[in-house]
NUMILO-814283 format. One record per residue: y, z, x of N, C-alpha, C in turn; chain; residue number from 1. Coordinates in Angstrom, 2 decimals. Layout:
BEGIN
    n_c2    n_c3    n_c1   ca_c2   ca_c3   ca_c1    c_c2    c_c3    c_c1 chaine num
       Y       Z       X       Y       Z       X       Y       Z       X      A NUM
...
END
This chain:
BEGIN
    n_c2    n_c3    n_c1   ca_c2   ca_c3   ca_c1    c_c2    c_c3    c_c1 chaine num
    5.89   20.19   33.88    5.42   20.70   32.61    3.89   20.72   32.65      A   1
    3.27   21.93   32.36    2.14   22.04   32.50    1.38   21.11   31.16      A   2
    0.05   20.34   31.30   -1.10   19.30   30.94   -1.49   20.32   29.73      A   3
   -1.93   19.88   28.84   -2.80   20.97   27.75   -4.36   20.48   27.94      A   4
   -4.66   21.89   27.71   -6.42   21.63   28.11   -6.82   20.65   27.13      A   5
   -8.32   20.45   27.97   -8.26   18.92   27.58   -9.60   19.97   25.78      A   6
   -9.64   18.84   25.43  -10.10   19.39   23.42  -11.46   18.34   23.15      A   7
  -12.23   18.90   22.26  -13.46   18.03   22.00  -13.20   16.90   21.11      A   8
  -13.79   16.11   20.79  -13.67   14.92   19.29  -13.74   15.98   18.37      A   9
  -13.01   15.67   17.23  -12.90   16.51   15.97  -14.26   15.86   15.28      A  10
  -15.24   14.95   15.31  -16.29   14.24   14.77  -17.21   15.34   14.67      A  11
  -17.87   15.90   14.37  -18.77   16.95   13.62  -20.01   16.42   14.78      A  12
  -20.59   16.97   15.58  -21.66   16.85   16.24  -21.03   16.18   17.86      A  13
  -19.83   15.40   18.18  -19.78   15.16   18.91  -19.66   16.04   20.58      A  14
  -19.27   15.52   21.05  -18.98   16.09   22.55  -18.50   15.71   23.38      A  15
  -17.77   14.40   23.17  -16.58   13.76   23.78  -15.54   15.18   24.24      A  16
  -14.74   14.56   25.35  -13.55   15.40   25.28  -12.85   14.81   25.93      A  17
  -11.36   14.68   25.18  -10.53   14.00   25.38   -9.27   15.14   25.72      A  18
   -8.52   14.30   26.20   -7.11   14.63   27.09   -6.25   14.61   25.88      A  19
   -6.14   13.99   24.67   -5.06   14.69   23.54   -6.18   14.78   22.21      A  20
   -5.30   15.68   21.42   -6.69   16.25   20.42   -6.79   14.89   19.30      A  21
   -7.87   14.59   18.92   -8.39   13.71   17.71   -9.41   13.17   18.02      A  22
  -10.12   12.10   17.68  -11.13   11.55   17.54  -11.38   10.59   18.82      A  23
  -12.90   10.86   19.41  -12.87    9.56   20.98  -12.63    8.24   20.11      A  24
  -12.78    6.97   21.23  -12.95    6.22   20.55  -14.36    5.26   19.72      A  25
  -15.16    6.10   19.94  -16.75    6.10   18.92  -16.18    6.02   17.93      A  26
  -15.90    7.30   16.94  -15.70    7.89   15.73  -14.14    7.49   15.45      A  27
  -13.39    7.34   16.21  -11.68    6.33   15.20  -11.80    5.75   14.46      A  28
  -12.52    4.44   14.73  -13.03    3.73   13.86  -13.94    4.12   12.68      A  29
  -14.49    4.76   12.79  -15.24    5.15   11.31  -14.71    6.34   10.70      A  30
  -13.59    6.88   11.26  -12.90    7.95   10.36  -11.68    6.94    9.66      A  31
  -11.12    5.74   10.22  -10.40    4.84    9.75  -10.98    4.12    8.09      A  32
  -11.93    3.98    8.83  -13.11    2.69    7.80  -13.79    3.68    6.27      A  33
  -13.83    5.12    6.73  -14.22    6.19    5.50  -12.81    6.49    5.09      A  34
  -11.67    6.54    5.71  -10.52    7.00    4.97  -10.42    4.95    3.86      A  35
  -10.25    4.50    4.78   -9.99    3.55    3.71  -10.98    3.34    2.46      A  36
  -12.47    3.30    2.63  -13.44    3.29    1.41  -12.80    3.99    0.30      A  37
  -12.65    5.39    0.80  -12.29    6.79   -0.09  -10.93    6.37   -0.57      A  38
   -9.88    5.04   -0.76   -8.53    4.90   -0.78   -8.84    4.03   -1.51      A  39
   -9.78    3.15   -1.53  -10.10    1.70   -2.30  -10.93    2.71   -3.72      A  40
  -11.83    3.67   -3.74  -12.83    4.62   -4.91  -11.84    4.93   -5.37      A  41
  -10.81    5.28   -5.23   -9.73    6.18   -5.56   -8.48    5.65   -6.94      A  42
   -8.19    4.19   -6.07   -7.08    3.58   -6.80   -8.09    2.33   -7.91      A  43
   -7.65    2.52   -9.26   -8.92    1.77   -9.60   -8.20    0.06   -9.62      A  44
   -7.00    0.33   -9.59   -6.21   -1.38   -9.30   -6.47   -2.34   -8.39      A  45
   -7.00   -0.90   -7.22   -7.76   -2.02   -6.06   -8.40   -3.60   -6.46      A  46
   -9.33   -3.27   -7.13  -10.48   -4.38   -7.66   -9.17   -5.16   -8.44      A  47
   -8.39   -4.90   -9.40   -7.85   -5.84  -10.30   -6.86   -6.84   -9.18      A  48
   -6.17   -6.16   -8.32   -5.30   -6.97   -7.30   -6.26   -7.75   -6.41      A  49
   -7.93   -7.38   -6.16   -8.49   -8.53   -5.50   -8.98   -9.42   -6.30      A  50
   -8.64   -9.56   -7.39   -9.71  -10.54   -8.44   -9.17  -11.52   -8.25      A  51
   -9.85  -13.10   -8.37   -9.49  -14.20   -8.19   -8.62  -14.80   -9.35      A  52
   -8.43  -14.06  -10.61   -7.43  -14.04  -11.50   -6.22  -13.61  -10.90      A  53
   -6.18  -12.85  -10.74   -4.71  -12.19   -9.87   -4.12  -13.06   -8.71      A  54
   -5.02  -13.27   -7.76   -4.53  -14.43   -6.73   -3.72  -15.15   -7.05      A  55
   -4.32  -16.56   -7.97   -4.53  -17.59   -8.91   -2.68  -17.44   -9.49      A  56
   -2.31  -16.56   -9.50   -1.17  -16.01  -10.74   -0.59  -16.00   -9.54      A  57
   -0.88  -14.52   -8.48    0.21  -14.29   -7.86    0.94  -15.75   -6.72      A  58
   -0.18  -16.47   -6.52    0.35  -17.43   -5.86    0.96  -18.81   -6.38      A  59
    0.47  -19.21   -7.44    1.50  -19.36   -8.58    3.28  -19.04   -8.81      A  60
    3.62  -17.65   -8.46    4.57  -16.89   -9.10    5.37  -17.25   -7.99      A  61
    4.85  -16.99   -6.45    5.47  -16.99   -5.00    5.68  -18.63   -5.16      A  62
    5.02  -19.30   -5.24    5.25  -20.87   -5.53    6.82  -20.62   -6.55      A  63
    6.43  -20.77   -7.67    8.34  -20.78   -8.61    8.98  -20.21   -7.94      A  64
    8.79  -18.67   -7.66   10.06  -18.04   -7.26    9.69  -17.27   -6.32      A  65
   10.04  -18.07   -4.86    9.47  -17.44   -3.54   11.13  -16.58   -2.55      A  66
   12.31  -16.66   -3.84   12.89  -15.18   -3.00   12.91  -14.47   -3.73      A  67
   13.16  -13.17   -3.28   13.60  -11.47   -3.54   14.31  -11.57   -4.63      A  68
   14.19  -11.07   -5.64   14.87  -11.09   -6.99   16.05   -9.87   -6.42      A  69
   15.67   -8.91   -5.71   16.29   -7.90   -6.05   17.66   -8.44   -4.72      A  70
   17.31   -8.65   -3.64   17.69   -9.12   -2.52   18.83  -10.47   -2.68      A  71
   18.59  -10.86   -3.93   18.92  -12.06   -4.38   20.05  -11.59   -5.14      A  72
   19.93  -10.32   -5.94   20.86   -9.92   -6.26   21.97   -9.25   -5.69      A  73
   21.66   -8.75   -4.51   22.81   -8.27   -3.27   23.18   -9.25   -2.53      A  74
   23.05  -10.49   -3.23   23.47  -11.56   -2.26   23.23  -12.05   -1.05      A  75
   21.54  -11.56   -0.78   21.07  -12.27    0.11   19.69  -12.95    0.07      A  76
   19.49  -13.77    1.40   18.23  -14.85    0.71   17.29  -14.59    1.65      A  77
   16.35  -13.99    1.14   15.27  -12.93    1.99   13.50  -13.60    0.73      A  78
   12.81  -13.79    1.86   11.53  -14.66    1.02   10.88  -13.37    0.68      A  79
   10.44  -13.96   -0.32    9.16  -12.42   -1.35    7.79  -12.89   -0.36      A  80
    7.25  -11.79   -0.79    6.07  -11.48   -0.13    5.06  -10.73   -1.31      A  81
    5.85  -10.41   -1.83    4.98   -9.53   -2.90    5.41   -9.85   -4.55      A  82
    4.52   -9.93   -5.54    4.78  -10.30   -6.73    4.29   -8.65   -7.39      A  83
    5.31   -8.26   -8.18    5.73   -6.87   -8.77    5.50   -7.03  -10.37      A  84
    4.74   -6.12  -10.76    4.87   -5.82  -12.27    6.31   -4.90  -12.64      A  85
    7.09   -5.81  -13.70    8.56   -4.81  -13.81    8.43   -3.69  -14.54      A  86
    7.27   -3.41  -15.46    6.40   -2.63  -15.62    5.60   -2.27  -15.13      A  87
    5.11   -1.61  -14.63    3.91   -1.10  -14.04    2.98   -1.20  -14.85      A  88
    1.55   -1.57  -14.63    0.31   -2.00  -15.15    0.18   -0.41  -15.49      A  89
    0.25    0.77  -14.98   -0.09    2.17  -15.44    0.82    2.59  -16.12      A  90
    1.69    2.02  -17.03    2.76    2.01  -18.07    2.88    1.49  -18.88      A  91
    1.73    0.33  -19.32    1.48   -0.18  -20.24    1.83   -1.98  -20.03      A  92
    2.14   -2.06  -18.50    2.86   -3.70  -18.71    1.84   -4.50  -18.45      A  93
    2.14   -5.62  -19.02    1.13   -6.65  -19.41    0.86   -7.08  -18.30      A  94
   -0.46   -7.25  -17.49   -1.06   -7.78  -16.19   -0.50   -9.11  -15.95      A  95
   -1.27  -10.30  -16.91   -0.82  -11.90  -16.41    0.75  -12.03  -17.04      A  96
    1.25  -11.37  -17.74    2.29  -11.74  -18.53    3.37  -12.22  -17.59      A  97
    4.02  -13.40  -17.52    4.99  -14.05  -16.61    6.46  -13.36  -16.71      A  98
    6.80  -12.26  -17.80    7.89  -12.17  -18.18    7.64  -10.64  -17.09      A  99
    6.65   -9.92  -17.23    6.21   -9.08  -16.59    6.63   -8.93  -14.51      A 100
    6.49   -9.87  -14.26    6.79  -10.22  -12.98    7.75  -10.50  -12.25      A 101
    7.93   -9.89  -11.36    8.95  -10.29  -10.51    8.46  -10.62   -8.57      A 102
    9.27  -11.28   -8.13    8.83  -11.59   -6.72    9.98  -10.40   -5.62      A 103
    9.00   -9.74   -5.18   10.00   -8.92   -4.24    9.46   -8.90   -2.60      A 104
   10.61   -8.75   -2.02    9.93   -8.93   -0.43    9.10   -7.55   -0.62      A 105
    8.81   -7.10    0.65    8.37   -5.99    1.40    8.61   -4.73    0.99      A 106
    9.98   -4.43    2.25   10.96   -3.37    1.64   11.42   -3.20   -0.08      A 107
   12.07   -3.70   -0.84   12.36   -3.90   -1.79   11.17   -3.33   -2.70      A 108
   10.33   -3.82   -2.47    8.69   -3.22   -3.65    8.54   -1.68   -3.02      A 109
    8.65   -1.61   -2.01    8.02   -0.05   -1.27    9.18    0.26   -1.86      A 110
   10.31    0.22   -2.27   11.70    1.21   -2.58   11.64    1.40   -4.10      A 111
   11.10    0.42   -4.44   11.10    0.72   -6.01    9.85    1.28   -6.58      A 112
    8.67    1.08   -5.92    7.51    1.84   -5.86    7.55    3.60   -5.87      A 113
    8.75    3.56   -4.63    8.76    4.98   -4.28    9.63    5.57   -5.52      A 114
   10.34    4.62   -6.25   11.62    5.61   -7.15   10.37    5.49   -8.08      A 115
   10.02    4.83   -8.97    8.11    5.00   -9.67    7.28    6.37   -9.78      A 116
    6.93    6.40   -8.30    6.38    7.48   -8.20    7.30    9.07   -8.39      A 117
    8.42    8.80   -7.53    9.27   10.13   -7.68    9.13   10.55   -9.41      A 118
    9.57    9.25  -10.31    9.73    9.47  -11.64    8.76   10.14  -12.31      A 119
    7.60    9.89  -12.00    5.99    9.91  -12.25    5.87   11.92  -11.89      A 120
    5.89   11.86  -10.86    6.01   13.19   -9.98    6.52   14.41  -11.15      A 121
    5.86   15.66  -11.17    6.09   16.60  -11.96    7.14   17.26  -11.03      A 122
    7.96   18.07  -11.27    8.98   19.32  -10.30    8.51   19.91  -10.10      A 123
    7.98   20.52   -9.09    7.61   21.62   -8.87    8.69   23.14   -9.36      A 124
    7.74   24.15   -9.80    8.72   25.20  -10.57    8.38   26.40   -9.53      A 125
END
């Protein structure tokens, strides 16, 4: 199978050229480090999930109730990792509120996150 010609860094001024197309490794790293800045400007919860209030709580919460609520309910015993608003803070639910919270592993938060967003999501017409 024939090699594909080899392609420049996509970095604006560079002149690297590499053997598969994207960035040498100069510029990875700082197209990594500007995508994330531009991801942290973006989401304004960022700052509220690093505040030392939030910690303080969430480690707290993993302390009482360190399995999977949801996981717990399919009858299995899988440790949380993540403490969940059952409301969403962009829905009006109360930030420190204890009734507000739930402990979910990993998977479990990304699945219910994703049904969130779908809900959130307009149809396209």
């Amino acid at each position: 199978m024939p090699r594909s010609a080899p392609t420049p860094c996509r970095y604006p001024g560079c002149s690297a050229v590499l053997a598969v197309p994207g960035y040498c490794e100069t510029h990875r790293s700082v197209i990594h480090r500007d995508y994330g800045q531009k991801r942290r400007g973006f989401d304004a919860e960022v700052g509220f999930y690093q505040s030392r209030d939030w910690r303080a709580v969430r480690a707290a919460h993993l302390t009482t109730h360190p399995l999977c609520v949801a996981c717990e309910a399919a009858g299995r015993v899988v440790p949380a990792k993540v403490v969940d608003h059952v409301q969403p803070v962009k829905e009006g639910g109360a930030r420190f509120d204890a009734a507000n919270l739930q402990s979910l592993c990993v998977s479990c938060h990304n699945a219910k996150t994703a049904r969130e967003s779908a809900r959130r999501r307009p149809i396209p017409r």
